[in-house]
C-alpha positions as CSV (number, residue, x, y, z in Angstrom):
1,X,-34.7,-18.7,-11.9
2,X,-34.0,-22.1,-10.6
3,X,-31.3,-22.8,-8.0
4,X,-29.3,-25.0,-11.2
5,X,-29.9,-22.2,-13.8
6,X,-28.8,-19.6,-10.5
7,X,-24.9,-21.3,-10.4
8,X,-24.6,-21.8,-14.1
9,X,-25.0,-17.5,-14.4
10,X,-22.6,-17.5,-10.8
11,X,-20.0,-19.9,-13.0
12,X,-20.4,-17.7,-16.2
13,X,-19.8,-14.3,-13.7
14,X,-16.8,-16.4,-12.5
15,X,-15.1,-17.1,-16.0
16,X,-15.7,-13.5,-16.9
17,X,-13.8,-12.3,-14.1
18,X,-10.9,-14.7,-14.9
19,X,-10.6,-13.5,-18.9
20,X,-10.5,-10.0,-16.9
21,X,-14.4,-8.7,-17.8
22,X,-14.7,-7.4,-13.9
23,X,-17.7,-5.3,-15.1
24,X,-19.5,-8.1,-16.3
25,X,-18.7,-10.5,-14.1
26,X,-20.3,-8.3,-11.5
27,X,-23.5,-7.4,-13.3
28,X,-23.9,-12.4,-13.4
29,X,-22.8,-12.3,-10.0
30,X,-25.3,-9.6,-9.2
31,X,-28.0,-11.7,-10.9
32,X,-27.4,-14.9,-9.2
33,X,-26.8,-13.7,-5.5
34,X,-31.1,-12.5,-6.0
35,X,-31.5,-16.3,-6.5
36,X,-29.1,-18.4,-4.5
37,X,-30.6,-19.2,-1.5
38,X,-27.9,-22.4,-0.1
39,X,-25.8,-19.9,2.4
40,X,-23.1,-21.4,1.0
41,X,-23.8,-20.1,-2.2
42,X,-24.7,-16.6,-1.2
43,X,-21.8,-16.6,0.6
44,X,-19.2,-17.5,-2.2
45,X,-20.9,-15.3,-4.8
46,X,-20.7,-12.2,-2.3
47,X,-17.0,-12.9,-1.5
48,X,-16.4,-12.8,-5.6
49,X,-17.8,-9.4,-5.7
50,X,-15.6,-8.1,-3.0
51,X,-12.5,-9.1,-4.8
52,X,-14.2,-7.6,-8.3
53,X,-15.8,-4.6,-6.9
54,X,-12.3,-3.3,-5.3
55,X,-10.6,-3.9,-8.3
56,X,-14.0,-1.6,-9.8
57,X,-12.7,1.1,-7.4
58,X,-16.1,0.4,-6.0
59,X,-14.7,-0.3,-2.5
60,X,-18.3,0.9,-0.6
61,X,-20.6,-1.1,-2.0
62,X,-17.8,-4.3,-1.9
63,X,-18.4,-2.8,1.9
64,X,-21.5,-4.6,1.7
65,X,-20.8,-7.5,0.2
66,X,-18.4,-8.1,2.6
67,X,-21.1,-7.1,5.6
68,X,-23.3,-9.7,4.3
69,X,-21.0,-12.2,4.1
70,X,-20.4,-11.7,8.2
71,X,-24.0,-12.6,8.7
72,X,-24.2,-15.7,6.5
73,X,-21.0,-16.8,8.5
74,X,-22.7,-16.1,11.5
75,X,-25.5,-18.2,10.2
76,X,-23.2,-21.2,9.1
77,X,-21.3,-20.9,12.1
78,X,-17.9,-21.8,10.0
79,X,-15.2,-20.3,11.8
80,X,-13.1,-20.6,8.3
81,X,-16.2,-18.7,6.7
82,X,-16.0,-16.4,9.1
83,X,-12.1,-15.8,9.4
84,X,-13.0,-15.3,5.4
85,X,-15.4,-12.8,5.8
86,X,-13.6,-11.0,8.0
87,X,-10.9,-10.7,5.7
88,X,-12.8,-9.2,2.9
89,X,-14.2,-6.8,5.5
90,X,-10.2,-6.0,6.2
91,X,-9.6,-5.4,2.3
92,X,-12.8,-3.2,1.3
93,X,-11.4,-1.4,4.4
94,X,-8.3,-1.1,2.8
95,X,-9.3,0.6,-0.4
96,X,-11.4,3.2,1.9
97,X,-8.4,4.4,3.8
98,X,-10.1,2.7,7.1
99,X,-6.9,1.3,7.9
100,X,-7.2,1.1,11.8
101,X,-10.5,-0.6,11.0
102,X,-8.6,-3.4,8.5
103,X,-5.9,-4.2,11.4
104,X,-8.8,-4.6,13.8
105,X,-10.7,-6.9,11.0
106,X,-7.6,-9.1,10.2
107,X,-7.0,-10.2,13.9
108,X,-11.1,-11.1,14.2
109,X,-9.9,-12.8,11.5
110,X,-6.7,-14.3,13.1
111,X,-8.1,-15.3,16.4
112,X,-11.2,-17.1,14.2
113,X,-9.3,-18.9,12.0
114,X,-5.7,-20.8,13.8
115,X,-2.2,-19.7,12.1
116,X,-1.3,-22.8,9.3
117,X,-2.6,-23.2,6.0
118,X,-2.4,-20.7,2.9
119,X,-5.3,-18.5,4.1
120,X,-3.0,-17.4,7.0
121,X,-0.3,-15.7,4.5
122,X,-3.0,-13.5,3.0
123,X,-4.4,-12.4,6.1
124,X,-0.5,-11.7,7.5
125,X,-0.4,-9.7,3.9
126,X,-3.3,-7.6,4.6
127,X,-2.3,-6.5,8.1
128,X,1.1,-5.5,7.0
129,X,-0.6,-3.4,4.2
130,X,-2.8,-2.2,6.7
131,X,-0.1,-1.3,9.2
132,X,1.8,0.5,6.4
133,X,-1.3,2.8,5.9
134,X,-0.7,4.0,9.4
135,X,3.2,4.1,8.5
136,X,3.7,1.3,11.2
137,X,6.9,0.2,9.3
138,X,7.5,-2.3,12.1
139,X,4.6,-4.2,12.5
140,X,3.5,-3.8,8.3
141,X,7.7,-5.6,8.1
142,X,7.0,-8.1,10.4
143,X,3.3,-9.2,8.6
144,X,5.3,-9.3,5.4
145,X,7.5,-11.0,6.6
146,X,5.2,-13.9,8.1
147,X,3.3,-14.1,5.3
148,X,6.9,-14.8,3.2
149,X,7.0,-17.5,5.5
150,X,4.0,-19.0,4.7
151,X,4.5,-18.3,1.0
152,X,7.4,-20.6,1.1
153,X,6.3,-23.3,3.3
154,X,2.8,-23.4,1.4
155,X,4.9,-23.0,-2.2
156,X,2.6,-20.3,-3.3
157,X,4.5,-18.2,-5.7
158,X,1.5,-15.7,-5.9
159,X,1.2,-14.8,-2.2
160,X,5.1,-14.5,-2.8
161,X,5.3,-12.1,-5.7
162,X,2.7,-10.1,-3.7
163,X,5.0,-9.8,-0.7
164,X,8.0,-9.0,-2.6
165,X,5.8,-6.0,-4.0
166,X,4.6,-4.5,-0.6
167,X,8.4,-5.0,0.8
168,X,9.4,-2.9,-2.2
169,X,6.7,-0.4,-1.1
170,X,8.4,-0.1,2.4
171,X,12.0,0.0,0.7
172,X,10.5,2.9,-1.3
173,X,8.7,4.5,1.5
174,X,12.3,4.8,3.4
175,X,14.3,5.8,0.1
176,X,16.2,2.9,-0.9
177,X,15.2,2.9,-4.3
178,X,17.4,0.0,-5.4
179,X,16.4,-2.0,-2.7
180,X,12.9,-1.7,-3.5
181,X,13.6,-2.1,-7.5
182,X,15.1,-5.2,-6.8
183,X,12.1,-6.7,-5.1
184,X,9.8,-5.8,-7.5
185,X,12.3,-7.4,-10.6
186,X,11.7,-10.6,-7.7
187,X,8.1,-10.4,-8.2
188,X,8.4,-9.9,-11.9
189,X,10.3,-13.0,-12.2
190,X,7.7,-15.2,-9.8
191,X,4.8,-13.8,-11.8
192,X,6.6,-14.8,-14.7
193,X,7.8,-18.3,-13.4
194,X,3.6,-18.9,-12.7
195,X,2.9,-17.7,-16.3
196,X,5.0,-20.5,-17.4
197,X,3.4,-23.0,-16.1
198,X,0.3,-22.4,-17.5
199,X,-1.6,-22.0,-14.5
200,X,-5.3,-22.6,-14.1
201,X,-7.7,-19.8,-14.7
202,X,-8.1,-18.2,-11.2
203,X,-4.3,-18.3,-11.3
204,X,-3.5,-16.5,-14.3
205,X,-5.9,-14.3,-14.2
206,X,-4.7,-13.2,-10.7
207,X,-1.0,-13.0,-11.4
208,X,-2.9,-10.4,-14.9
209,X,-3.6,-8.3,-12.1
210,X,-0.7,-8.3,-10.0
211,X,1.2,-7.3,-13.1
212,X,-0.4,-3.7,-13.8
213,X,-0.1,-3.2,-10.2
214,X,3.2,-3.4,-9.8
215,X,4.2,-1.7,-12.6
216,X,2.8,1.3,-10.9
217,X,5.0,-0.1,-8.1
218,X,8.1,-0.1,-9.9
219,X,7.7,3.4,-11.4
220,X,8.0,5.1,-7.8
221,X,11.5,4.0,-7.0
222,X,12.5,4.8,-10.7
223,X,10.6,8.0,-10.9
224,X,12.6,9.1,-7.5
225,X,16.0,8.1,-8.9
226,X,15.4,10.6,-11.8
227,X,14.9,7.5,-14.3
228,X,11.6,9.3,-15.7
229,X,11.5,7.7,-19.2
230,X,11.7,4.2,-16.9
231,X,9.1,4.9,-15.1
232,X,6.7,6.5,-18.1
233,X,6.7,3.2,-19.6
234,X,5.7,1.4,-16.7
235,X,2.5,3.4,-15.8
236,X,2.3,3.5,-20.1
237,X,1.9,0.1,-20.2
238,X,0.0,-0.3,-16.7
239,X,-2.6,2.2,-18.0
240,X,-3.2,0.4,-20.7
241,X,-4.4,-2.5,-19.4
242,X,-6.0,-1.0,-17.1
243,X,-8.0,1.3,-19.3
244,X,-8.9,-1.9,-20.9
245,X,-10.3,-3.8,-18.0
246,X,-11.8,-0.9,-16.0
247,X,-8.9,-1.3,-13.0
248,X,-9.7,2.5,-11.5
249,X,-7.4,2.6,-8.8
250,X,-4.5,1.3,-11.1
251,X,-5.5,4.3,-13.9
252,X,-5.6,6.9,-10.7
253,X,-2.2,6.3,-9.6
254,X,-1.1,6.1,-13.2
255,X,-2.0,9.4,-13.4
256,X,-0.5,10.7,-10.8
257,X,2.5,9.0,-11.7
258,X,2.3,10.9,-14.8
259,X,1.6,14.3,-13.1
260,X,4.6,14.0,-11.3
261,X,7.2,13.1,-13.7
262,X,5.8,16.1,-15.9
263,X,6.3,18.1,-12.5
264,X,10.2,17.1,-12.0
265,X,10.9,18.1,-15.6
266,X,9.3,21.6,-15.1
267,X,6.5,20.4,-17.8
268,X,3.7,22.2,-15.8
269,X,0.9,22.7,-18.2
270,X,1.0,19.0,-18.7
271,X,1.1,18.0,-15.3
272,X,-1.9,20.2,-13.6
273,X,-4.5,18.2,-15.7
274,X,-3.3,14.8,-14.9
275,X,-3.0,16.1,-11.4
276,X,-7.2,17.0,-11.8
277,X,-7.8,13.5,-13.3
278,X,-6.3,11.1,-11.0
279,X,-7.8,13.5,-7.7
280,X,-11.3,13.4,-9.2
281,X,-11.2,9.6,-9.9
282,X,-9.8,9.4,-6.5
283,X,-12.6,11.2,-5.0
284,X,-14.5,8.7,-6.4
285,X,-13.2,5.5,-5.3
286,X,-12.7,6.5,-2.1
287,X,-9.0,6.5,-1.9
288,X,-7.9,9.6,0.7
289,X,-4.7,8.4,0.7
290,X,-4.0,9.0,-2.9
291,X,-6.1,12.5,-2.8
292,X,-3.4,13.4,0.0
293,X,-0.8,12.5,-2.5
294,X,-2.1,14.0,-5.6
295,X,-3.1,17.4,-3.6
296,X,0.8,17.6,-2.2
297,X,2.0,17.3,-6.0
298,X,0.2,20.0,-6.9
299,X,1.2,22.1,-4.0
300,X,4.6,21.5,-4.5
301,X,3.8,22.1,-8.8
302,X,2.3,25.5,-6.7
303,X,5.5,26.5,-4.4
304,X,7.8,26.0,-8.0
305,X,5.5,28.7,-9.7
306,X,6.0,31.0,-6.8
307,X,2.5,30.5,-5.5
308,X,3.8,30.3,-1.8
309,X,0.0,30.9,-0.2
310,X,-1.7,28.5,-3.0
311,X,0.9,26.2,-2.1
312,X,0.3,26.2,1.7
313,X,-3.8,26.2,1.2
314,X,-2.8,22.8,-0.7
315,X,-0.7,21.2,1.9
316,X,-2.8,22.3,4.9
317,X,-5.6,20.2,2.8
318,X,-3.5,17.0,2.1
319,X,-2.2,17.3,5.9
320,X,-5.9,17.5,6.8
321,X,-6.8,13.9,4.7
322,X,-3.9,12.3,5.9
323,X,-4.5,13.2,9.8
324,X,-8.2,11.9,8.6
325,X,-6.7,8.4,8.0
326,X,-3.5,8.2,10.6
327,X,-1.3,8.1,7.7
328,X,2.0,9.6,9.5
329,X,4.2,9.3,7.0
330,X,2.3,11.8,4.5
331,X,1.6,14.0,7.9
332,X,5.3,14.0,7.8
333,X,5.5,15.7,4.4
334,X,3.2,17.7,4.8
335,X,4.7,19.5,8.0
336,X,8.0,19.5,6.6
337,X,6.9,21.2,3.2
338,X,4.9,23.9,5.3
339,X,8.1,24.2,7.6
340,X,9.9,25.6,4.5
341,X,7.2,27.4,3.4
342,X,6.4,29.3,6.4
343,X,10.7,29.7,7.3
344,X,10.5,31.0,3.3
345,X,7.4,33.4,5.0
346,X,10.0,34.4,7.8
347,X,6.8,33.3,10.0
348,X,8.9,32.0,13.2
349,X,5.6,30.8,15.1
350,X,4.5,28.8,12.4
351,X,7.6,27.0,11.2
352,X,8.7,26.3,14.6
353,X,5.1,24.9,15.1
354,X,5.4,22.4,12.0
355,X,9.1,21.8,12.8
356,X,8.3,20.4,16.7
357,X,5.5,18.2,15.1
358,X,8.1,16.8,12.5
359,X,10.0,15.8,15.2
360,X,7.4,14.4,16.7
361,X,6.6,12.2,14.1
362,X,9.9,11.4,13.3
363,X,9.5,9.6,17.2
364,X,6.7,8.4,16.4
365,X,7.4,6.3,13.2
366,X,11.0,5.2,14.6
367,X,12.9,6.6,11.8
368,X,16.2,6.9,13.4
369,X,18.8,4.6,12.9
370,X,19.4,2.9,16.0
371,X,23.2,2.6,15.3
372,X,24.3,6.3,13.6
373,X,21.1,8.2,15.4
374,X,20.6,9.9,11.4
375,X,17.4,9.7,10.4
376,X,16.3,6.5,7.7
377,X,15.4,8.0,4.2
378,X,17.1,11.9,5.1
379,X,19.3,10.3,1.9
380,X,18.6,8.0,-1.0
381,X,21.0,4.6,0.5
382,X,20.0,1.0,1.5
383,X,19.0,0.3,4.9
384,X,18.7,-3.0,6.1
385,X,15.8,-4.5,8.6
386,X,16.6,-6.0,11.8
387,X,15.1,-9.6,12.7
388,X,12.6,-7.1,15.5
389,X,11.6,-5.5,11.9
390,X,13.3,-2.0,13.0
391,X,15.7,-1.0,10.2
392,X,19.0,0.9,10.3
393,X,21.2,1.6,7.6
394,X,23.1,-1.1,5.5
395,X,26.1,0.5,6.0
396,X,25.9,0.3,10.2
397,X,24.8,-3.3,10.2
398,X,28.9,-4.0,10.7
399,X,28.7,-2.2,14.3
400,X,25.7,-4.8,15.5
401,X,28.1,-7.8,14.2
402,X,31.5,-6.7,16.3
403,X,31.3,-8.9,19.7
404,X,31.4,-7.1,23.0
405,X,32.2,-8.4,26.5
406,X,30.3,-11.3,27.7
407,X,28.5,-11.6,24.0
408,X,31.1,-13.4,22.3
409,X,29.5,-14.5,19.2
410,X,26.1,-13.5,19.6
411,X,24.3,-10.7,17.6
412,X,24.2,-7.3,19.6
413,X,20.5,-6.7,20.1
414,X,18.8,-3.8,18.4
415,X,19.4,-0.7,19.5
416,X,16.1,1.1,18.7
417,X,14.2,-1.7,20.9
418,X,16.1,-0.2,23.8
419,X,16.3,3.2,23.6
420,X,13.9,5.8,22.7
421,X,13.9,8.0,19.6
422,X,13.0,10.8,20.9
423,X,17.1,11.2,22.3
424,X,17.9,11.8,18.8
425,X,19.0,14.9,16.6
426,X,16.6,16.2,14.3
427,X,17.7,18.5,11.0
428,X,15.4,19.9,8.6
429,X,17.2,18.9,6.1
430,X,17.4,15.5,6.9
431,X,13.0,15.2,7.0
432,X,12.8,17.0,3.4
433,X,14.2,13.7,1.4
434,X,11.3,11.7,2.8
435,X,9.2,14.3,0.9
C-alpha cells in the first residue's frame, strides 16, 4: 500500500468516525497506521484511535496508542505533539480508573505545552475530571473552572457544554440536584446552539457524543430527586444510541441507571439483572469506578431484602475497588453503609471502626461548610462555590458578605482556607445522604 493510497483509507477511517461508525473507523485506521511511515502521520492516526477506542470501552489498548504516540513526539521533538500525547495518555488513564496517573500526565502536559490557545481548556477539563476521580472537589472546581475561562475567551461552545456537564457532576456529587440539573439544561442548550449552525463534521459529530453522555448525566440528579420516569427516559434514549453506535461505557452506566430506579421503587427482580449487566460490561472496559458503584447498588438491593451479611460481603468489595483507585467519595459510602450495618449487628468494634474513618474522610474531602460547620450534601439544598473553589451552602453565603472591622467592603475570606476540618461535628446521619 502506497503512502497516497495509506491517507485516503486514514481519511475514510476519519469520515466513519464522524457519521458515528467508531468500529469501523478503527478497523481503516488500524490499516493505515501498518503503512504510514511520515511521523506525522503515525502520530495523527494513533491519536484518532485513542479518542475512538475509549469511546469502544477499549481504554487498554487506546493505552497503547497513546504510548506510541509519546515516542513519535519524542522523535519529532514537538513540544505541542508532545503536550498532545500526553493528553491522550491522561484520558486512556481516565477510562482505567488511573486517576492519580491522568493528573500526573496532564501537568507533563501543562508544563510542555504554555497556558493560551484552545488546547489549554481541554487539558484544564481533563485534570478537573481527573481530580474528581480522587474526590478532590477543590482542585477538579478550579480546572473546571479555568477551562470555562478558556471556553469563553477561545468561543468554543463545545469545550463549554463539556464543562457545564462535569460542573453538574460536582453539583450532583454534593447533592444539589437542581443545581446540577440546571447546568446540564446549559449544556443542552450549547450543544443545541452548535447543532444550529450546522457545524462541520468533526463538530457535529462530537457534540452526537456529548449528547448520550449527558443524558446519563442528567438522569442522576433526577433519579435522586425521586423523578424516576425523568430519568428512565434519559438513559432510554441514551441507550439507544448508544446500542446503536457501540458507546459501551454510555450502555454500562445506562444500566445501572436502570438497576437503580428499579431498586428505589422496590422492583427487585428487575433490578438484579441490570445490576449483572452493567458490572460485567464494566469488568470489561476497565471501569472500577463504576464496578464500585454497581456492587454498592446491589448491596444496598441486599440490606432491603434482609440479607444484612450479603449486604456487607458487597460493600466490603466496592470499599476494596474504590480504596484501589483513591476514590474517597465512594470510600465514604461505603463506610457509612457498613456503619449502619454493623450498629444494625450491635457490633460496637466495628461500627465505631467505619464511623472514625467516615470522619476521617469527611476531613479529608473538606465537606464541611466553612460558615455553619454542617456537613455539604448531609441534605438535598444548593451550595455555592467560593472563588478558592471550597463550597459552602447557598444559604450562608450572606454571613461571608456582612463587613467586619477594618474590612469595610471587602469579601470576608473563606473560612475553610483557614481553619481545619477536622474541628468540626460529625453525625451519622448527616454522612448517609451522600450515600
Amino acid at each position: 500500500m502506497g503512502q497516497k493510497l495509506a491517507r485516503r483509507v486514514r481519511d475514510r477511517g476519519t469520515r466513519l468516525y464522524q457519521q458515528q461508525r467508531a468500529e469501523e473507523a478503527v478497523d481503516r485506521w488500524n490499516r493505515a497506521l501498518t503503512k504510514l511511515r511520515d511521523p506525522r502521520d503515525r502520530f495523527l492516526v494513533s491519536g484518532d484511535l485513542c479518542r475512538a477506542l475509549c469511546e469502544l470501552g477499549k481504554s487498554r489498548e487506546a493505552l497503547e496508542h497513546a504510548g506510541q504516540q509519546c515516542g513519535l513526539a519524542t522523535e519529532l521533538g514537538d513540544p505541542g505533539f508532545m503536550a498532545e500525547a500526553y493528553l491522550n495518555m491522561a484520558i486512556c488513564n481516565l477510562y482505567s480508573c488511573e486517576f492519580s496517573k491522568a493528573v500526573s500526565y496532564c501537568r507533563s502536559a501543562l508544563q510542555a505545552k504554555p497556558e493560551g490557545g484552545d488546547f489549554t481548556g481541554y487539558l484544564h477539563l481533563c485534570l478537573g475530571e481527573a481530580f474528581m476521580g480522587l474526590s478532590e472537589f477543590q482542585k477538579a472546581w478550579n480546572s473546571y473552572t479555568r477551562a470555562q475561562a478558556q471556553a469563553h475567551s477561545t468561543s468554543d461552545r463545545v469545550l463549554e457544554m463539556r464543562v457545564q456537564a462535569s460542573m453538574a457532576a460536582v453539583y450532583s456529587a454534593l447533592n444539589d440536584h437542581d443545581t446540577a440539573i440546571a447546568c446540564c439544561t446549559a449544556a443542552q442548550q450549547l450543544a443545541d446552539a452548535v447543532t444550529r449552525e450546522r457545524p462541520p463534521p468533526e463538530i457535529g459529530g462530537a457534540v452526537t457524543r456529548f449528547r448520550r453522555r449527558l443524558a446519563t448525566v442528567i438522569a442522576r440528579p433526577c433519579r435522586k430527586l425521586g423523578r424516576y420516569n425523568e430519568a428512565m427516559d434519559y438513559c432510554e434514549d441514551a441507550m439507544k444510541l448508544a446500542l446503536l453506535h457501540g458507546d459501551r461505557p454510555v450502555i454500562a452506566e445506562c444500566l445501572f441507571q436502570f438497576a437503580d430506579i428499579h431498586r428505589k421503587r422496590s422492583d427487585f427482580e428487575r433490578a438484579q439483572p441490570r445490576y449483572e449487566s452493567s458490572h460485567g460490561i464494566m469488568i470489561e472496559t476497565g471501569d472500577i469506578l463504576g464496578q464500585s458503584r454497581v456492587l454498592g447498588g446491589v448491596a444496598k438491593l441486599s440490606a432491603s431484602l434482609g440479607q444484612s451479611a450479603k449486604a456487607i460481603d458487597l460493600f466490603d468489595r466496592a470499599l476494596a475497588l474504590a480504596q484501589k483507585i483513591g476514590n474517597k467519595m465512594e470510600m465514604l459510602r461505603c463506610h457509612a453503609r457498613l456503619q449502619l450495618l454493623y450498629d444494625a449487628a450491635h457490633d460496637a468494634s466495628m461500627t465505631h471502626r467505619h464511623g472514625s474513618v467516615v470522619r476521617q474522610l469527611c476531613d479529608e474531602m473538606d465537606l464541611f461548610c466553612g460558615v455553619c460547620d454542617d456537613i455539604l450534601g448531609s441534605t438535598p439544598e444548593k451550595v455555592e462555590a467560593l472563588t478558592c473553589g471550597h463550597f459552602i451552602h447557598a444559604r450562608c453565603v450572606m454571613h461571608l458578605a456582612r463587613s467586619t472591622l477594618g474590612r469595610s467592603g471587602k469579601p470576608r475570606p473563606c473560612p475553610a482556607c483557614r481553619r481545619h476540618a477536622s474541628l468540626n461535628p460529625l453525625h451519622t446521619s448527616d454522612v448517609m445522604a451522600l450515600t
